[in-house]
C-alpha positions in Angstrom: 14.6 -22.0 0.7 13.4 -21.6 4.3 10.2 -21.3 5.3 10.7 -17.8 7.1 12.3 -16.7 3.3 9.3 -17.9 1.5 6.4 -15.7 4.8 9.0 -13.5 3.6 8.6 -13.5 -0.3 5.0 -14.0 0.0 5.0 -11.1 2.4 6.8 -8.4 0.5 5.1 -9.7 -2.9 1.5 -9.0 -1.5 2.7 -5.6 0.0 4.1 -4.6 -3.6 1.4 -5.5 -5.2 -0.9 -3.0 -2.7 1.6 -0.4 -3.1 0.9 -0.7 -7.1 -2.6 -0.8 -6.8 -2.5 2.2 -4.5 -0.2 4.1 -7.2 -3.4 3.7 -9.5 -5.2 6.6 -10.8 -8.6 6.7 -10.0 -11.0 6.3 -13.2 -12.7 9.8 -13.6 -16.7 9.0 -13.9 -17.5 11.5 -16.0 -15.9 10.6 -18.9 -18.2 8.5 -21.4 -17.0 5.0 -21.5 -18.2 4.4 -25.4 -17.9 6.7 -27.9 -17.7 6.5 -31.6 -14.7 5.1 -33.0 -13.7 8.3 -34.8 -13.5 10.1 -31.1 -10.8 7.2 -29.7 -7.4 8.3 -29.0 -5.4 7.3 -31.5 -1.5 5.5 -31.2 0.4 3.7 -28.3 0.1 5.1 -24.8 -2.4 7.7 -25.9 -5.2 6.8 -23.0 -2.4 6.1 -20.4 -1.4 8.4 -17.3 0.8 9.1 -15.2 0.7 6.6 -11.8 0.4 8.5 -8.8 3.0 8.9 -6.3 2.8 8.1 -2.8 3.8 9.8 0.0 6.5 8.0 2.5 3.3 8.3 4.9 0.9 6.8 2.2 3.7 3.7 1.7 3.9 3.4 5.7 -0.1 3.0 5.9 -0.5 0.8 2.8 2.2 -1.5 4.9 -0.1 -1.4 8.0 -3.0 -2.2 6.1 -1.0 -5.2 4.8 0.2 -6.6 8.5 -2.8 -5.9 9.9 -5.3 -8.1 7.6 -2.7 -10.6 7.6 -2.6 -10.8 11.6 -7.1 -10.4 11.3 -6.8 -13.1 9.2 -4.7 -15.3 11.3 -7.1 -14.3 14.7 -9.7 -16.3 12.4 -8.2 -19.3 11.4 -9.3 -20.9 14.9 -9.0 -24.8 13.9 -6.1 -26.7 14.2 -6.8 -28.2 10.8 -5.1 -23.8 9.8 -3.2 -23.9 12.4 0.0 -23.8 9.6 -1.6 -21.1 7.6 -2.3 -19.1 10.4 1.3 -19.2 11.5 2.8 -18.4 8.2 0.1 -15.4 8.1 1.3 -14.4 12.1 5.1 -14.4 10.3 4.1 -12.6 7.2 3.2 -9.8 9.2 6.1 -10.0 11.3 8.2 -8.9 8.1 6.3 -6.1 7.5 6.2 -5.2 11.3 10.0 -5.3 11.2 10.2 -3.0 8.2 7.7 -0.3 10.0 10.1 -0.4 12.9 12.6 0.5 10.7 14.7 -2.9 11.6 14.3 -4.8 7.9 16.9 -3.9 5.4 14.9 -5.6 2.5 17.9 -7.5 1.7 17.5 -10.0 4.3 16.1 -13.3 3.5 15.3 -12.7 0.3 
């Protein structure tokens, strides 16, 4: 595997992972975390909810987010002893710039 593949994988893995933690549903604080045992919901996938869904816009910003503390990060990684992490951080974000221009297919590279 090449080294742009793998800024690549790492890239789009990271991103997916934000995209699924975005598509959470927020914990409602008013609902009593312990209760008596007789109040639990009872049988599989009774305390589980629908995942939200994200606007193209939402997906779009999440990706920003991503490039951007990836290029952030890079702008700190000032000694040459990270000098290779902060280039493969500099090409991760290149990916994910490419897809917000609309120029990454997703099939390319990996």
């Amino acid at each position: 595997m090449r080294a742009r593949d793998k800024a690549a994988v790492s890239a789009l893995r990271g991103t997916l992972a934000a995209l699924d933690n975005a598509e959470a549903v927020p914990v409602d604080g008013a609902v009593p975390r312990a209760a008596a045992l007789e109040a639990s919901p009872v049988g599989a996938g009774a305390t589980e909810v629908a995942r939200r869904e994200l606007s193209e816009r939402e997906m779009l910003d999440v990706v920003r987010a991503e490039a951007a503390e990836r290029l952030e990060a890079a702008a700190h990684l000032t000694a040459p002893a990270h000098a290779a992490r902060a280039d493969r951080l500099r090409a991760e974000a290149a990916v994910l710039l490419r897809f917000l221009d609309g120029s990454g297919d997703g099939a390319e590279g990996a």
